[in-house]
C-alpha positions as CSV (number, residue, x, y, z in Angstrom):
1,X,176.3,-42.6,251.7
2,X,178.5,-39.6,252.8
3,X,176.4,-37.6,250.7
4,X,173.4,-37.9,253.4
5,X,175.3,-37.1,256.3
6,X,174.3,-33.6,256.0
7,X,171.2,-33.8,255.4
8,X,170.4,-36.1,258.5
9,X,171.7,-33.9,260.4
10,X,169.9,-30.9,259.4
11,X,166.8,-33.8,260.3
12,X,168.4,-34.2,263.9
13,X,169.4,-30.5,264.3
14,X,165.6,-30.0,264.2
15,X,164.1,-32.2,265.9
16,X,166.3,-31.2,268.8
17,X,165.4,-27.7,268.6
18,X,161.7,-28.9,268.4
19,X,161.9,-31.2,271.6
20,X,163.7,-27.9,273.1
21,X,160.8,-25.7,272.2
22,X,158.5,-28.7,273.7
23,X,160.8,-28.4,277.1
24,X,160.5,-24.6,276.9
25,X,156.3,-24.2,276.1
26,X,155.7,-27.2,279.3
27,X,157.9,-24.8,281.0
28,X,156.4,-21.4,280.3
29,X,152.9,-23.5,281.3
30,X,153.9,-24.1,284.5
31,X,155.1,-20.2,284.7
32,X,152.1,-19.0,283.4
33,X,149.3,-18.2,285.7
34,X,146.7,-17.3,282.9
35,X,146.8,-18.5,278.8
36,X,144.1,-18.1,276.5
37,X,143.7,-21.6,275.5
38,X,143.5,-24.7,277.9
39,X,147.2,-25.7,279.4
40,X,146.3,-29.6,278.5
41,X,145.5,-28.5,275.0
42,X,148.6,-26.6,274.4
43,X,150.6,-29.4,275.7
44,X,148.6,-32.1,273.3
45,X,149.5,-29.9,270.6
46,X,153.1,-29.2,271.5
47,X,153.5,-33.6,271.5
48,X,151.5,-34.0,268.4
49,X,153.5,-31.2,266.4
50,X,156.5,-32.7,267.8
51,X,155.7,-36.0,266.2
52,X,155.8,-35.0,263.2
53,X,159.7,-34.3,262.5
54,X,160.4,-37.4,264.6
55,X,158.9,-39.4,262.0
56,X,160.5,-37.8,258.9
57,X,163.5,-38.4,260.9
58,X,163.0,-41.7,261.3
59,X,161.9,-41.8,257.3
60,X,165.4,-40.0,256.1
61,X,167.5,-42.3,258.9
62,X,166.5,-45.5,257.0
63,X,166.4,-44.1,253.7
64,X,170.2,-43.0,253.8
65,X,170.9,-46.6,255.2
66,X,169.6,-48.4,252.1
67,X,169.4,-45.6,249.4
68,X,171.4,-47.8,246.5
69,X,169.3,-50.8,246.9
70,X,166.4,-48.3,246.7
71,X,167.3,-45.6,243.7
72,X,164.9,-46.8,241.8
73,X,161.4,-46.0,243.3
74,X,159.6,-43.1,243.6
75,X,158.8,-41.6,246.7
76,X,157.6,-38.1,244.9
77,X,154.2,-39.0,245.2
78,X,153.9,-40.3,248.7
79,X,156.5,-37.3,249.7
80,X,153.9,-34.6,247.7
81,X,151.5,-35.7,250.3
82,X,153.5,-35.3,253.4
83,X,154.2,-31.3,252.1
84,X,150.7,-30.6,251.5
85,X,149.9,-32.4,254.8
86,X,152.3,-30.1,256.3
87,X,151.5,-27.2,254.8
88,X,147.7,-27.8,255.9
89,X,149.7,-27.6,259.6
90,X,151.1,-24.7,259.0
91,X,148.0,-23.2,257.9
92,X,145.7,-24.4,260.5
93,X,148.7,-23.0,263.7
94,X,148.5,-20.1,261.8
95,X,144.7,-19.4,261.8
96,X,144.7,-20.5,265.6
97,X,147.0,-17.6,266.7
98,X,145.1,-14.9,264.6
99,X,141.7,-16.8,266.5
100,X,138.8,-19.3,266.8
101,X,137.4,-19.2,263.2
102,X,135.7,-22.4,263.1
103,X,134.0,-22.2,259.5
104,X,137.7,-21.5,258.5
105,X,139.4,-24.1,260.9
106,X,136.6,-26.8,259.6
107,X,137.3,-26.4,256.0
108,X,141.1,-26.9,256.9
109,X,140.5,-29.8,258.5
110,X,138.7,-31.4,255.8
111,X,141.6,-31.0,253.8
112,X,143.7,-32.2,255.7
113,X,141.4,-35.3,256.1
114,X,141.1,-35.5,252.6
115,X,145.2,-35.6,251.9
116,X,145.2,-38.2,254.9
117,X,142.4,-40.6,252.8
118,X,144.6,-40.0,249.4
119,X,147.9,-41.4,251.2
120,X,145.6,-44.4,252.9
121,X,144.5,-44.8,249.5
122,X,148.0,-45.0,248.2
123,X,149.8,-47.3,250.4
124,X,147.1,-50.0,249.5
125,X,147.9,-49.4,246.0
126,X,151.5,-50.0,247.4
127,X,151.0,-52.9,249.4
128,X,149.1,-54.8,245.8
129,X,152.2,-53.8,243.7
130,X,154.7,-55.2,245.8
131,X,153.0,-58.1,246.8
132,X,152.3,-58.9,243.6
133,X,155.5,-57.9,241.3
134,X,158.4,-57.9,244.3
135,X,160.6,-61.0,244.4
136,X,163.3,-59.7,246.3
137,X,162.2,-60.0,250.0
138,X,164.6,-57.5,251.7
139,X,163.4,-55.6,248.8
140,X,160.0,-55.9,250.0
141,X,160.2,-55.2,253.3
142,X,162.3,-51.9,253.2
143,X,159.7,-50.4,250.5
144,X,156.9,-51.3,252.8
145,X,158.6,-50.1,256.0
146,X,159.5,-46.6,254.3
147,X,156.5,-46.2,252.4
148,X,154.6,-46.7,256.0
149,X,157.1,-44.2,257.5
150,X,155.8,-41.3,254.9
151,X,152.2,-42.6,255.8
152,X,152.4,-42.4,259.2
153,X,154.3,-39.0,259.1
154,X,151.2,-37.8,257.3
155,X,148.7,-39.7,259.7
156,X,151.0,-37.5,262.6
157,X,149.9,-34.3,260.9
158,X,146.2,-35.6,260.6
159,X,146.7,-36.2,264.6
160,X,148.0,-32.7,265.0
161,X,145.0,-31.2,262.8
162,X,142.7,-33.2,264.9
163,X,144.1,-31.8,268.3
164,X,143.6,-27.9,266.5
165,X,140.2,-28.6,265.3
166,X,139.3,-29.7,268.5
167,X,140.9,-26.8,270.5
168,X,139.1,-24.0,268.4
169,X,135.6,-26.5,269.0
170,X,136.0,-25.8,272.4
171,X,136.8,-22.7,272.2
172,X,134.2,-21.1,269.7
């Protein structure tokens, strides 16, 4: 377990410095007499980006806690997913500080969309096999809960892909 203490911190290290740069953009808001996009809708998209890391926190936390019961599954897949998902993110912030290119911005979105469906897809493919071939309960229960962890992490950048779309359709 000591193995993971560094690594979880790295995880905390950043999500503090995220929730700082959420304290500092609310701030610089309420400094800023004019901004080229909508204060509400930088602030949605400050809390929705901010998500995101929480939830891979939260995913790593409970990971390192049962990690030997747990050496034998395979969260590649599901993990896959959450990087594309991410990268998609990165992709679409990017496009929406070089400007409001919604042909651009759309097809991001459906991709993003499109990752989202794959990882719904794949957690009822989950919830089949382990109702179906897990006998250990505990077992059970900490696949499910971490498998819904990298899911909803991905569903959290699927949120924050929603709130950009819908800031450069209101601003095309």
């Amino acid at each position: 377990q000591k193995s993971f203490a560094p690594s979880l911190e790295d995880f905390r290290v950043a999500r503090r410095r995220e929730k700082e740069v959420m304290g500092q953009i609310s701030q610089a808001l309420v400094n800023t007499f004019v901004t080229a996009l909508d204060r509400e809708d930088i602030e949605a998209l400050s809390a929705a980006l901010y998500k995101i890391p929480k939830t891979v926190e939260k995913f790593a936390e409970r990971y390192a806690l049962f990690a030997e019961q747990l050496m034998d599954i395979d969260y590649a897949s599901r993990a896959g997913l959450l990087e594309k998902a991410a990268g998609v993110i990165v992709e679409m912030v990017a496009q929406l500080r070089r400007g409001m290119k919604l042909e651009e911005m759309r097809a991001l979105n459906e991709r993003m969309q499109a990752i989202e469906s794959e990882a719904d897809r794949m957690i009822l493919g989950l919830y089949q096999e382990l109702f179906a071939n897990e006998q250990n309960a505990s077992r059970l229960i900490l696949r499910k809960d971490l498998f819904e962890l990298l899911e909803k992490a991905i569903d959290r950048c699927r949120d924050a892909g929603n709130v950009i779309y819908a800031i450069v359709l209101k601003n095309s």
